[in-house]
N, C-alpha and C positions, 0 to 999 in steps of 0.2 A: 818194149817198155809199155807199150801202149796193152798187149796184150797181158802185162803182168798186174798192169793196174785194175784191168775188168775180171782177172781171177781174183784178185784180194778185195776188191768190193764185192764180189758174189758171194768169195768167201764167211764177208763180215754178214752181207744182208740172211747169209744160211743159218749163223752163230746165234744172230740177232732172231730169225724165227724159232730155233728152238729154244731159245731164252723164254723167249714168249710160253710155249707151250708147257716148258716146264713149269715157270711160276704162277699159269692159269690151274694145272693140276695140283701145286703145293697145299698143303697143310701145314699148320705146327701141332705137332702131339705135344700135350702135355706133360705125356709119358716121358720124352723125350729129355723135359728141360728139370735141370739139378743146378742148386748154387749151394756152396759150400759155406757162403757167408749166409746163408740162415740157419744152418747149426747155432743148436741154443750157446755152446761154448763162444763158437766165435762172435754172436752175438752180447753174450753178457763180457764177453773182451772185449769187444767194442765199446760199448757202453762204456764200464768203466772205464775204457783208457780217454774215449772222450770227454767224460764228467771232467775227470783228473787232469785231463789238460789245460780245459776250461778255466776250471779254478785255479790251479798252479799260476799260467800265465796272467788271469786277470789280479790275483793276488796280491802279483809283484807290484812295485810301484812305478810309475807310469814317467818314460823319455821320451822321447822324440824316436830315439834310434830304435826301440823296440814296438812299435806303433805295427807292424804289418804284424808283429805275433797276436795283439791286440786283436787287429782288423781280423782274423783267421780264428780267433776264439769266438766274438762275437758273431761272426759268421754261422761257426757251427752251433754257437748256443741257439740263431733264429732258426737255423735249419729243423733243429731234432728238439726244438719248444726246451730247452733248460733255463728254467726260471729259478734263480735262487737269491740268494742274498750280495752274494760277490760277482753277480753280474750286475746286479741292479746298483750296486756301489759304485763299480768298476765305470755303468753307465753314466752316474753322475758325477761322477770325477773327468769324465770327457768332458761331459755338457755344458761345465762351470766350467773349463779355460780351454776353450774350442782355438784359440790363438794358438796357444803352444800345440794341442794335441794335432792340430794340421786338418787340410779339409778332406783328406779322405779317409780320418778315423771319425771325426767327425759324422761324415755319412754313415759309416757303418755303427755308430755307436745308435744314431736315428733311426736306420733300419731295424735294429735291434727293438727299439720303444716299438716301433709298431708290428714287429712279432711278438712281443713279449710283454710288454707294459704299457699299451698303447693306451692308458687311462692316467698315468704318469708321466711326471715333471711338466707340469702343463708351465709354470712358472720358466723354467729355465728356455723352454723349447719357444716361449712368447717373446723373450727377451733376444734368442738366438734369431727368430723371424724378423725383429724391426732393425738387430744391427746387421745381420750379412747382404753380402751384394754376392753370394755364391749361386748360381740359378737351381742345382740340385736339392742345395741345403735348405733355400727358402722352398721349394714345392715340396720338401717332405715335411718341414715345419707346418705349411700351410694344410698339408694332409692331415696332421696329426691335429689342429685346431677344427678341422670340420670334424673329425671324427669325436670329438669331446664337445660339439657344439659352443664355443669359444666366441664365434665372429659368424656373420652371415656370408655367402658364400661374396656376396657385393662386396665387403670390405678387405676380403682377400683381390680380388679384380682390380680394385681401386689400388692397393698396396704394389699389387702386380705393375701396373702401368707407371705408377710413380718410380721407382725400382729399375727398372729392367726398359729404356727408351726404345734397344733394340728388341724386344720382346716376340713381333712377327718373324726375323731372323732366324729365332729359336725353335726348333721344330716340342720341344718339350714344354716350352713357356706358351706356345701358341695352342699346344692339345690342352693342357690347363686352364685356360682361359676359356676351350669351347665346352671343359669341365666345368666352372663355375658357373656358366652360361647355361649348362644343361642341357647342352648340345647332344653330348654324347648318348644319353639314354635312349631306349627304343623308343618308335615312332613306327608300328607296323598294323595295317591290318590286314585281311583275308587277301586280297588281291595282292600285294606286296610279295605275302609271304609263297604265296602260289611262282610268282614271276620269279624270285630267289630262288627255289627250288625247282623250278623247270630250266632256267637258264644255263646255257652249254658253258660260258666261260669259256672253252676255247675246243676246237672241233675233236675229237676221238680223244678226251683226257675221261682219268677218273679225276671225281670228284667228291672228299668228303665234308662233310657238316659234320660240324661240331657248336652245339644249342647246348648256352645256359642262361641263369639269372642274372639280374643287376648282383644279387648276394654272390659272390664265387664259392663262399665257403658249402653253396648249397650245389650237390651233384647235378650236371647237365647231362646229356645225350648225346651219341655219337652215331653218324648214318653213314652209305658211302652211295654216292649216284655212279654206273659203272658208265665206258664210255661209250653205249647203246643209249642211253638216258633213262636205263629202269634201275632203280635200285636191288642192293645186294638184298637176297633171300637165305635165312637159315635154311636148314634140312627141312623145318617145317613148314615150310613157304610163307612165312613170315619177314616182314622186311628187319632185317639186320639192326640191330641195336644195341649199342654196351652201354654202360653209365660211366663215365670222367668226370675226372676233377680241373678245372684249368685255373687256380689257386697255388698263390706264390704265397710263401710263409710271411712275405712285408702283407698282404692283401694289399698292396699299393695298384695303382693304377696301370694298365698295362703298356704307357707311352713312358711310363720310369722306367731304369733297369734296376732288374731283380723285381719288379711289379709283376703282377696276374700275367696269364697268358693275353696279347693284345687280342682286341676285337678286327677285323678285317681277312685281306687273303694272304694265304701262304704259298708258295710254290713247291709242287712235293715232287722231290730230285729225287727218291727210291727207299732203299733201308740197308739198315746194317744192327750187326749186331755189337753191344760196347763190352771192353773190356771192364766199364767201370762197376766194380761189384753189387755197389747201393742198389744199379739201374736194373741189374743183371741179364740173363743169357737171352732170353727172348727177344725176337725182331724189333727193330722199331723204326717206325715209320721217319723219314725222315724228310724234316722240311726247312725254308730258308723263307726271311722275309723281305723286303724291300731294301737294299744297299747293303746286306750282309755277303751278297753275290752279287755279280754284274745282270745285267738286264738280259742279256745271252742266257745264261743259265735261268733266270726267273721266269723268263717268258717261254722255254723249248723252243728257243732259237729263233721263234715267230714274232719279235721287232725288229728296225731298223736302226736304232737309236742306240748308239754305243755307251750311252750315258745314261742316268735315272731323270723321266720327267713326270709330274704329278700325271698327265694329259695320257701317259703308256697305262697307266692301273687306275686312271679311274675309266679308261676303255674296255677291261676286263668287265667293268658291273654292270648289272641291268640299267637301264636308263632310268627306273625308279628309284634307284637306292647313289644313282652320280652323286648325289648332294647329302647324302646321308654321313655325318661327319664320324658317324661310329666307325664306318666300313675301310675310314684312311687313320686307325691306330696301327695297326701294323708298317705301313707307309713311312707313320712320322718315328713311329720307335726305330725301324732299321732305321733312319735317319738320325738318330739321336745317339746310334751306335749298341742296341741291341741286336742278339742272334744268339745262334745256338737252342731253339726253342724247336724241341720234336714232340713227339709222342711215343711213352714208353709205359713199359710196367713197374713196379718197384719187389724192391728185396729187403729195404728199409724195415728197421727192426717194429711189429707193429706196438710195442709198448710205449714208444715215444711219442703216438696219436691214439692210443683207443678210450683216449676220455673227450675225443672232439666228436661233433656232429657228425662228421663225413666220414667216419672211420668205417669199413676199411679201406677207402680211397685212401691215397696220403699224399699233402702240398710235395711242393719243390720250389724252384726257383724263379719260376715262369714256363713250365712247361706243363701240356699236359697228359694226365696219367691214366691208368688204369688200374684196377683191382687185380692184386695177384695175392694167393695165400700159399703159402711154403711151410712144408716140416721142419720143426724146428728138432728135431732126431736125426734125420739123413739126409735132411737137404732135397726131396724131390720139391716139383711144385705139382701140390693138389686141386690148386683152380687158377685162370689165368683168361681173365678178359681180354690182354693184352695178345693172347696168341689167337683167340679168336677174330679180334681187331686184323693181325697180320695177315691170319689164312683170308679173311673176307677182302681183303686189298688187294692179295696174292688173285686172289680168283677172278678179278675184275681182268686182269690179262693186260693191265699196263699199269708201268710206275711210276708214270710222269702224270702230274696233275695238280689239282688246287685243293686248301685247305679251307674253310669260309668258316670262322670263327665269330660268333654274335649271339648277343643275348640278346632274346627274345621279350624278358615282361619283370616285373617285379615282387614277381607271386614267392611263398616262402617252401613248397615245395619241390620234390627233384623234378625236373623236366623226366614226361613221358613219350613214350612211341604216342600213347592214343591222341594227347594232345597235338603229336605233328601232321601224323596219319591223312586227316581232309586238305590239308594244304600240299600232296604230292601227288603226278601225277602217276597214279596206278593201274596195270594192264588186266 
């Protein structure tokens, strides 16, 4: 027995080195990657059959028992920006009798304003802030009054506390609070940012950064530090860098769900490829954050602690940034019951974004993305950041590691290599 057990660990640890070797030599060709769902047919089907649902079901007139069809239009109206008359109707026919329509069309009719009309029903959405005691419904209401300039962010704080006794409990009510506070913004300089990017996080991981603005709508930057501590190099001996988007269609905060990609660490369990066509065929990185997995899988098995404590990940961070309140949004979101946040490309049709700023990035849910451009003829893909994203991860020669997500400053341009360039350390 004993000898069959030290053939099948030999076995695994042989499996497990040419595991290695093949996905230090991997590539993705470009060549390689075709979706079918960017065919201009199956896109303008798409398109139309989505418009048409949209409207059909907001059309109807509104029960209790058909609320999830509701919930599922207004969805796809934030997702793919469909702004028209019968969703903006559709929305204030929630808004006025939030009682009957129930609290989770409610939200999604809120979500809605703030992809869509986030300049609108300031009336309705004041009045929905002083009567609920829902803690969702008041922090997207409260989002929508800052973003219209309504109340100072004090009066939301003060409203907060009255409101909600148990408020520190709430891992969402409490990231809010270090919102209005001002907590969250950056607070870095040279040395900071040096210590950030030199520090191991945890011994032989890859590691990548991901740098944007306070603005999300504006492109950040994307690095990988490999598990030697140099970072990844093009062909051209250039340090590696794509541009992403980490912009959710709400632009909500990243401790809501369905907000921005959060600020802080991720844990990156490997990659795969999705069936799901929007995302399409290309690798995607994939990562998990704080309570969407056990502490086992977040850490590469290096805690003792069978349970999540704040004291395990704020152990992960340089000792300058322990107290930096940006760095525990991911913390508090898996806590609030977000996940499912990776990194991918998209196949998404680009007509639905090429009159926004960031095009050809394009939002999502809270994930973030990369530039990919597909023929709308045959379906190859013609460029694809997102496969060069995967080849530079693949080369790092391991697939376990950390994601470190933070905006750096408040400036209104995309985040540069040159800007990050004097703060790493280079051979």
């Amino acid at each position: 027995m004993v000898s069959m057990i030290k053939r099948i660990l030999l076995t695994s640890i042989i499996i497990c080195f040419y595991q290695v070797l093949i996905i230090a030599q991997q590539t993705v060709d470009v060549k390689n990657l075709k979706s079918d769902f960017a065919k201009s047919e199956r896109r303008v089907q798409f398109r139309e059959k989505l418009i048409a649902g949209i409207n059909n079901t907001l059309s109807n007139n509104f029960y209790p028992e058909n609320s999830s069809n509701w919930i599922q239009a207004f969805d796809n109206a934030s997702l793919y920006l469909i702004k028209n008359d019968t969703v903006h109707s559709a929305i204030k026919t929630v808004l006025m009798n939030t009682n009957t329509a129930g609290t989770k069309l409610t939200i999604s009719a809120l979500k809605a304003v703030h992809s869509l009309f986030i300049n609108d029903f300031t009336e309705e959405i004041e009045a929905i802030l002083n009567q609920t005691g829902i803690k969702e419904i008041f922090a997207l209401a409260v989002h929508h009054g800052l973003k219209n300039g309504l109340h100072q962010p004090q009066y939301y704080n003060d409203l907060l506390i009255n409101k909600f006794i148990d408020w520190e409990n709430d891992s969402m009510l409490k990231m809010l609070r270090y919102d209005l506070s001002g907590e969250l913004k950056p607070g870095f300089n040279e040395d900071k940012l040096r210590a950030l990017f030199s520090h191991q996080f945890q011994e032989n991981k890859t590691i990548i950064y991901s740098i944007f603005r306070e603005d999300r709508t504006i492109p950040g930057l994307t690095i990988i530090k490999k598990p030697d501590g140099k970072f990844v190099k093009d062909t051209d001996g250039n340090i590696f860098n794509i541009p992403q988007l980490a912009l959710s269609v709400t632009n909500l905060p990243g401790y809501m769900r369905t907000g921005n990609t959060p600020t802080g660490i991720f844990s990156i369990v490997g990659y795969y490829i999705t069936p799901t066509e929007e995302i399409g065929p290309t690798p995607i990185i994939l990562t998990r954050i704080p309570f969407e997995k056990t502490p086992d899988i977040f850490f590469h098995k290096q805690n003792k602690n069978k349970i999540w404590t704040i004291d395990d990940y704020k152990n992960l961070l340089p000792d300058e940034f322990q107290d930096e309140k940006m760095f525990y949004e991911s913390y508090y979101a898996g806590k609030y019951g977000r996940g499912l946040i990776i990194m991918h490309g998209s196949v998404d049709d680009p007509h639905f974004y090429k009159d926004q700023s960031y095009y050809p990035l394009t939002p999502s849910k809270g994930c973030i993305t990369s530039i990919e451009l597909w023929s709308d003829k045959n379906g190859d893909c013609i460029e694809s950041d997102q496969a060069e994203l995967a080849s530079a991860f693949f080369s790092t020669g391991q697939l376990k590691g950390f994601l470190i997500v933070f905006e750096i400053d408040d400036k209104t341009d995309p985040v540069t290599i040159d800007e990050i360039l004097p703060y790493l350390e280079l051979d």
